[in-house]
C-alpha positions in Angstrom: 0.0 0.0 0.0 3.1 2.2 0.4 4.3 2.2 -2.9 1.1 2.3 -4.1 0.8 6.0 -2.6 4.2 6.7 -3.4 3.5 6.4 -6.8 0.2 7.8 -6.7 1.8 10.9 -5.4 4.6 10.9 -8.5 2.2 10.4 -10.4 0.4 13.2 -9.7 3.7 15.5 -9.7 4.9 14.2 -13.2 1.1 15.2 -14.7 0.6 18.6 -12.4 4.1 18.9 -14.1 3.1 18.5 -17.5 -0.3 20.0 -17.7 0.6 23.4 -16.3 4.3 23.6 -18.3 5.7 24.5 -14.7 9.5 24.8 -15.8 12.8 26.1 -14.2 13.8 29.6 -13.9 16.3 29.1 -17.2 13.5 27.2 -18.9 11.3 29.7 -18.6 13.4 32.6 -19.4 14.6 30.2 -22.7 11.2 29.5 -23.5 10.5 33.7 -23.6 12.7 34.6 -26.3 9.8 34.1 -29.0 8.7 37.8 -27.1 12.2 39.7 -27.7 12.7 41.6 -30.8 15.8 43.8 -32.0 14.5 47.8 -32.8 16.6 49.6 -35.4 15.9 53.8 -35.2 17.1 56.0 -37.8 17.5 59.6 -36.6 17.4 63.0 -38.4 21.3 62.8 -39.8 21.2 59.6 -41.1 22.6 57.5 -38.0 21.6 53.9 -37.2 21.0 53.1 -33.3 20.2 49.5 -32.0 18.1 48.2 -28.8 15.8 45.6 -28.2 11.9 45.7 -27.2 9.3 42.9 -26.2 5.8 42.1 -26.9 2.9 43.2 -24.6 -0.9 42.1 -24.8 -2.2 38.3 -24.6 0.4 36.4 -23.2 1.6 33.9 -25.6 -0.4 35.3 -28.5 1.5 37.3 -31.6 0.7 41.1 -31.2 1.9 44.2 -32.7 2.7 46.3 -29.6 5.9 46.5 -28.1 7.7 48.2 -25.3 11.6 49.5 -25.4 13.5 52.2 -23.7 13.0 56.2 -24.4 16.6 56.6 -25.2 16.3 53.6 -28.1 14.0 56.5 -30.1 15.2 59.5 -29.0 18.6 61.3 -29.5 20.0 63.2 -26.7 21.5 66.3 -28.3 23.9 68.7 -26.3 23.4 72.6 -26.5 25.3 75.8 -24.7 25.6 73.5 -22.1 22.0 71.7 -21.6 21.1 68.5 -22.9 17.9 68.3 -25.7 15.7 64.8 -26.5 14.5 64.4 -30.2 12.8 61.6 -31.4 14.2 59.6 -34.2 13.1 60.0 -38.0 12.2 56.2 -38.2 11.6 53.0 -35.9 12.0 49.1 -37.5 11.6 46.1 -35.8 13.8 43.8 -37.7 12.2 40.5 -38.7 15.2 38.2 -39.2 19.0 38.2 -39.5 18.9 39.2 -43.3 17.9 42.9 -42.5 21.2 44.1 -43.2 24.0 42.9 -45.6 27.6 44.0 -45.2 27.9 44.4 -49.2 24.8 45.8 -49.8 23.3 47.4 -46.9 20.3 47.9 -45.2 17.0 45.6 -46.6 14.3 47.1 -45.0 11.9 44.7 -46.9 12.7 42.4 -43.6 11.7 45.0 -41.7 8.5 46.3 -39.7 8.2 49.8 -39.4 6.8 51.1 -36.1 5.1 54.4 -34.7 6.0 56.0 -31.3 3.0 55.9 -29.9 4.1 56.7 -26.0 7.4 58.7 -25.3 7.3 60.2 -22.0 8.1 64.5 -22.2 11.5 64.4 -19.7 12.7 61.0 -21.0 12.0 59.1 -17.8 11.4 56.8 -16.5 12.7 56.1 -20.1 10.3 53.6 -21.1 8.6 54.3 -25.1 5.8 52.0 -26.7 5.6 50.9 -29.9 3.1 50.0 -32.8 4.2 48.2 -35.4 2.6 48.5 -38.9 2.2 44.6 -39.2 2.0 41.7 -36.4 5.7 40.2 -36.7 5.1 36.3 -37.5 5.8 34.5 -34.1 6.9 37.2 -32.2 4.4 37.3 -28.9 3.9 38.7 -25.7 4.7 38.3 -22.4 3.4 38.4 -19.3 4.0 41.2 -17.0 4.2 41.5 -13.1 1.0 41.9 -11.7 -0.1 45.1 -9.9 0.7 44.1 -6.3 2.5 41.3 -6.7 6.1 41.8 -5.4 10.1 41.4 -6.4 12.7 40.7 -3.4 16.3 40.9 -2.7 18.4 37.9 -3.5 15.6 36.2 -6.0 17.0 35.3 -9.4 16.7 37.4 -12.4 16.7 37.4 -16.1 17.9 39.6 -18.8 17.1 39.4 -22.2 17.8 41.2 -25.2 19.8 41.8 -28.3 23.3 43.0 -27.3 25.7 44.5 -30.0 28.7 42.3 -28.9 26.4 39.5 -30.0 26.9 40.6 -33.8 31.1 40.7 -33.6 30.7 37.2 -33.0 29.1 36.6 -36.8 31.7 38.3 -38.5 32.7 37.2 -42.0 34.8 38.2 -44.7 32.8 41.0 -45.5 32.4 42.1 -42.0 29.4 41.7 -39.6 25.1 41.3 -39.4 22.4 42.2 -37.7 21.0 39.4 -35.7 17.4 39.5 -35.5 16.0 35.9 -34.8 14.7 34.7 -31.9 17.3 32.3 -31.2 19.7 35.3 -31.4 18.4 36.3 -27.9 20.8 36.1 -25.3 20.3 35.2 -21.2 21.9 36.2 -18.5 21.1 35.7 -15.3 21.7 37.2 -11.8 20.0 38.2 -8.6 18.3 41.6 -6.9 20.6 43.1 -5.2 18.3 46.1 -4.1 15.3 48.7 -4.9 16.0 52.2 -5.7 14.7 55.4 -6.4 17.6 57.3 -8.5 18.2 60.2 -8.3 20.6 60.4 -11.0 17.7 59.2 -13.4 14.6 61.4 -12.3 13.7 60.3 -9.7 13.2 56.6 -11.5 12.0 53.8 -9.4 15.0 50.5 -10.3 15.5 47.5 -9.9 19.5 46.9 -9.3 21.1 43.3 -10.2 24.0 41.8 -11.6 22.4 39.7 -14.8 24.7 41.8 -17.3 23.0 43.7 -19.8 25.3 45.1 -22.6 24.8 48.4 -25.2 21.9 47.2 -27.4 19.9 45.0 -24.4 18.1 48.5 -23.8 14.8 47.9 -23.7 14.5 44.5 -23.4 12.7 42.3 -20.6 14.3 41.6 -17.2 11.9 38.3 -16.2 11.9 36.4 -13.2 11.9 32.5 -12.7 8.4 32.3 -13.8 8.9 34.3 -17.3 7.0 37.2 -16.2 8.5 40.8 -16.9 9.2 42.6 -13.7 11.8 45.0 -15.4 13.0 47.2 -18.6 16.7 46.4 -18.9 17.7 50.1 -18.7 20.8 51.2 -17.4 24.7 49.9 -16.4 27.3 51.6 -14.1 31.0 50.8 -13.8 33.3 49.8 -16.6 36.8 49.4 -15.2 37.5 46.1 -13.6 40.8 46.7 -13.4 40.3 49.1 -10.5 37.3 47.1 -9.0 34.7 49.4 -10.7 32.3 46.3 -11.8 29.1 47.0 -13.8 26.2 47.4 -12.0 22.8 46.6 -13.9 19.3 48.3 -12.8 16.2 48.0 -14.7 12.9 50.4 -14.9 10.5 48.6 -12.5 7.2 47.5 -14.5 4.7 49.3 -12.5 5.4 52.0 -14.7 4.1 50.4 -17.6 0.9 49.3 -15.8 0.3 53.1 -15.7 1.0 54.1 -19.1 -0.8 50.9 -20.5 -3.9 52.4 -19.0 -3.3 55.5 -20.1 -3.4 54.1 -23.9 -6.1 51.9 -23.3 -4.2 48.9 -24.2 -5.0 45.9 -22.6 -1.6 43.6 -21.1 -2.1 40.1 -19.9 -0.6 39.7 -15.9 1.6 36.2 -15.3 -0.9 34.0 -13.8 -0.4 29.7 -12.7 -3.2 27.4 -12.2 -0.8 24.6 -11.1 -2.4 24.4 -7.6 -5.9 24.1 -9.0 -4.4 20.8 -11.3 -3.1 19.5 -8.3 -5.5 19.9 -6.0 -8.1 18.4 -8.3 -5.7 15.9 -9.1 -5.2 14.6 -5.2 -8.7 14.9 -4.3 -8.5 12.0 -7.3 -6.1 10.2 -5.4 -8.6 11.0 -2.4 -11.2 8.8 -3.9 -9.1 5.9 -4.9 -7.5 5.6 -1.8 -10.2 6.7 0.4 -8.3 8.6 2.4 -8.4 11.3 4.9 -8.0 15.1 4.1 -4.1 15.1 4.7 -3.3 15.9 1.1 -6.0 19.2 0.8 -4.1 20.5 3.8 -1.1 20.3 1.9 -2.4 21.9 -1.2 -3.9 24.5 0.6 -0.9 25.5 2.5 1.1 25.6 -0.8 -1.0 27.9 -2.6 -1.0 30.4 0.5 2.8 30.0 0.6 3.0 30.9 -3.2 0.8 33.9 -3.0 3.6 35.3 -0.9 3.9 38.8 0.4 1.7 41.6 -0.9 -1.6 39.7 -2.3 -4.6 41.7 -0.5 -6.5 40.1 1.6 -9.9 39.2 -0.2 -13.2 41.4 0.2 -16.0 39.9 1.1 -18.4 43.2 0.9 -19.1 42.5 -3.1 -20.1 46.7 -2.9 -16.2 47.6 -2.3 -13.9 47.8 -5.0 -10.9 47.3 -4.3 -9.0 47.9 -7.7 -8.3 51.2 -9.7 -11.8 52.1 -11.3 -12.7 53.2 -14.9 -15.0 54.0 -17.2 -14.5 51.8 -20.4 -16.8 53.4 -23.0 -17.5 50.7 -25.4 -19.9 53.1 -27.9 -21.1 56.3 -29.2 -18.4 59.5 -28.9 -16.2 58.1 -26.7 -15.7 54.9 -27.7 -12.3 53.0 -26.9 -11.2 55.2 -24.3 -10.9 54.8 -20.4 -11.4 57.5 -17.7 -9.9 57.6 -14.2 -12.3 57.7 -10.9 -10.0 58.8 -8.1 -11.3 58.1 -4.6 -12.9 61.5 -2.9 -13.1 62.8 -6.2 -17.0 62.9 -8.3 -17.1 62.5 -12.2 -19.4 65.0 -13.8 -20.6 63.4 -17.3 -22.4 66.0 -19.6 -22.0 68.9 -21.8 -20.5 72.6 -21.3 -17.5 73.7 -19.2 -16.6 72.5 -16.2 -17.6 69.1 -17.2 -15.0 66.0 -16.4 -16.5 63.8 -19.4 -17.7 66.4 -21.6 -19.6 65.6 -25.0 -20.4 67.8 -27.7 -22.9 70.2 -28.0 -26.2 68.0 -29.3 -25.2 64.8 -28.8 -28.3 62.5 -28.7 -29.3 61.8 -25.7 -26.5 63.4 -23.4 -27.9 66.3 -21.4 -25.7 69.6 -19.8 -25.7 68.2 -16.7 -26.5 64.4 -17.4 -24.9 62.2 -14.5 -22.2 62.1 -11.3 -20.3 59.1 -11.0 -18.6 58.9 -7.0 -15.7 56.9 -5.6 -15.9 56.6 -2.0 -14.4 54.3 0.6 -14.7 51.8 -2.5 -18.1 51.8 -3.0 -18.9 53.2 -6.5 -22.3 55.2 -7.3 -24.0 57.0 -10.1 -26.4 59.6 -9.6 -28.9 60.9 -12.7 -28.6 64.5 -12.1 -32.4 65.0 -13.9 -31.4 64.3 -17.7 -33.6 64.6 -20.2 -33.2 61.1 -21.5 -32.3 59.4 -18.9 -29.7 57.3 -17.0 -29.5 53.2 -17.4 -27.4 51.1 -15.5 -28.1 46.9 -16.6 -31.0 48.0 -18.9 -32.7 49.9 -15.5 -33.6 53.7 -15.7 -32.6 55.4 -12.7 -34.4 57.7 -10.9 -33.6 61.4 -11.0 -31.3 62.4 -8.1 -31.3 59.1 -6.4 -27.3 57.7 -6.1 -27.4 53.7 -7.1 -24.5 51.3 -6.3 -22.2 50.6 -9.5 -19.8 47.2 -9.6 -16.9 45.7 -11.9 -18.7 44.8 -14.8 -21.9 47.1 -14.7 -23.2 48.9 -18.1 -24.2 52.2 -18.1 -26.3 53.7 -21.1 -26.4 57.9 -21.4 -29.8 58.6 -23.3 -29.5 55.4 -25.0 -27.4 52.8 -26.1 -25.5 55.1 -28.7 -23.2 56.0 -25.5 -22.4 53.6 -23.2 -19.7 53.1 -20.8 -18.6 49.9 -18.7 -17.0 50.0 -15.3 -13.8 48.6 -15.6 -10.9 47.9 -13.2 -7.2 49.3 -14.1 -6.4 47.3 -17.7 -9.8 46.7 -18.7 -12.9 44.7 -18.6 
């Protein structure tokens, strides 16, 4: 009976295991570089620069938004003393290695071009996103650090990118290429060594390590064991080892990106593991066969809590209190695909004129001056028809003039009718 639990419980490993693709740290970083690509910018004179970027949206799935560094697509230019940022003329993402030929040059047929479409106005915390004309076949994204979810001193690190030195390595008779496959990526690996706020770089909340990054890794993801990006590779300090002066790595933490990501209205896809589920269902399995006592579920249960680690809220049972970042997704009619803040103290005035926080146009159907107040307060989220014409709907509901109803994650509202309607959203999206 012994060994028949013994393997029981291998069993259940080996297919918890398989099922969920748990892997090693260096698996998982391995297994990320489909997410990596190099970015070649072309400024104003003519000059080439290199850095790398990485895919953001549905984990796993190919996209055409990426994230790099601000200084990969801007210049910094000096003048009587001060330092200027331009951005550059043009942004590629390259699609292979056969982007650029020693002999011939540049083929920008295996290219993507690429708009800026975020590039912060003082350069930091030096983080840029990117659009790129056409999905790149097989490049995907990556999952990101949740909101919350916390990095520590001493846990293992990954750094990937495209570094220059990389290319001097692939040198011919003609001289050198661009690497731009996948396989090209490189890994290195280190630990945290600490958090900072840097002076030196605005004030820029780091992450400092020692997985070496090299000139052309800006921009690309720092991961942790799991292959989620908790870092931009960003910055190095310390060249001489001669005189003990080794580099020093630090990377743009990622909960910058969670804030400009909302700002765009583009929606990113958190790391997230459902190994304890598998398991757990898997054991109460085992449960039956052996018919057994509760031993194992304890077990279970106490790994999961031990996972969740530091910095997971505690949950909220009151369904009336939100307890994420709230806004309003409107999904039709003027303001369609765009999100707005609801800050805690702070009322939302939806109508038309001045003084308005979501003002429409004058005469849009159904949207009166003074139409409706949305209200965040000690979590709980209300809506109050301030006496439209046309009327307030939450769920297909008409509210009642002046009366403030309960809103939750999830709700629709309609203004007038359903040519303008907005859903209430947490921080990323429905």
């Amino acid at each position: 009976m012994k060994k028949k639990i013994v393997a029981l419980f291998l069993a259940v490993y080996l297919i918890a295991l398989s099922l969920t693709g748990c892997v090693s740290g260096g698996d998982a970083a391995r297994n990320s570089r489909d997410g990596v690509v190099r970015v070649l910018a072309v400024d104003g004179n003519g000059n080439v620069r290199y850095g790398s970027a990485f895919g953001i949206g549905k984990a796993g799935k190919e996209t055409d938004i990426f994230v790099t560094n601000f200084h990969v697509v801007n210049v910094y230019y000096e003048y009587n003393g001060g330092i200027a940022t331009l951005p550059v003329a043009e942004v590629y993402l390259l699609k292979n290695n056969n982007a650029y030929n020693p002999v011939t040059g540049f083929n920008f047929t295996e290219m993507i071009s690429c708009d800026v479409i975020y590039s912060s106005d003082t350069g930091y915390p030096d983080i840029a996103v990117l659009k790129a004309s056409t999905k790149n076949t097989g490049r995907v994204a990556l999952p990101l650090l949740p909101e919350g979810k916390t990095l520590k001193e001493g846990d293992t690190v990954y750094a990937l990118g495209y570094p220059g030195t990389s290319d001097s390595f692939e040198e011919g008779l003609y001289g050198g290429k661009l690497l731009g496959l996948p396989e090209d990526v490189t890994i290195t690996s280190g630990v945290v060594s600490r958090f900072t706020t840097s002076a030196t770089y605005g004030n820029t909340r780091l992450i400092q390590h020692d997985a070496q990054i090299n000139h052309g890794n800006s921009g690309g993801p720092l991961l942790d064991k799991h292959g989620e990006v908790v870092g931009i590779n960003t910055y190095g300090q310390g060249q001489d080892t001669s005189t003990g002066d080794e580099n020093t790595f630090a990377s743009v933490e990622i909960s910058y990106l969670w804030d400009i990501l909302d700002e765009l209205h583009i929606d990113a896809e958190p790391y997230s593991s459902n190994t304890w589920i598998i398991v757990l269902l898997i054991a109460m399995g085992v449960l039956v066969v052996l018919g057994g006592g509760a031993a194992i579920l304890i077990v279970v249960l106490k790994k999961k809590k031990e996972e969740e680690g530091p910095g997971v809220p505690p949950q909220i049972t009151d369904p009336e209190i939100i307890t994420v970042p709230v806004r309003l997704q409107f999904t039709a009619g003027v303001y369609a695909g765009r999100r707005f803040a609801v800050e805690e103290g702070s009322p939302v005035r939806i109508g038309i004129g001045p003084g308005i926080g979501i003002p429409f146009p004058e005469r849009t159907p159904g949207v009166s001056h003074n139409h409706a107040t949305v209200m965040l307060s000690a979590g709980r989220l209300t809506i109050q028809d301030m006496g439209s014409t046309y009327g307030t709907w939450v769920n297909g509901q008409r509210l009642a003039p002046n009366t403030s109803v309960t809103l939750h994650l999830g709700d629709r509202v309609w203004l007038g009718s359903d040519q303008q309607i907005f859903v209430i959203a947490g921080k990323g999206g429905v």
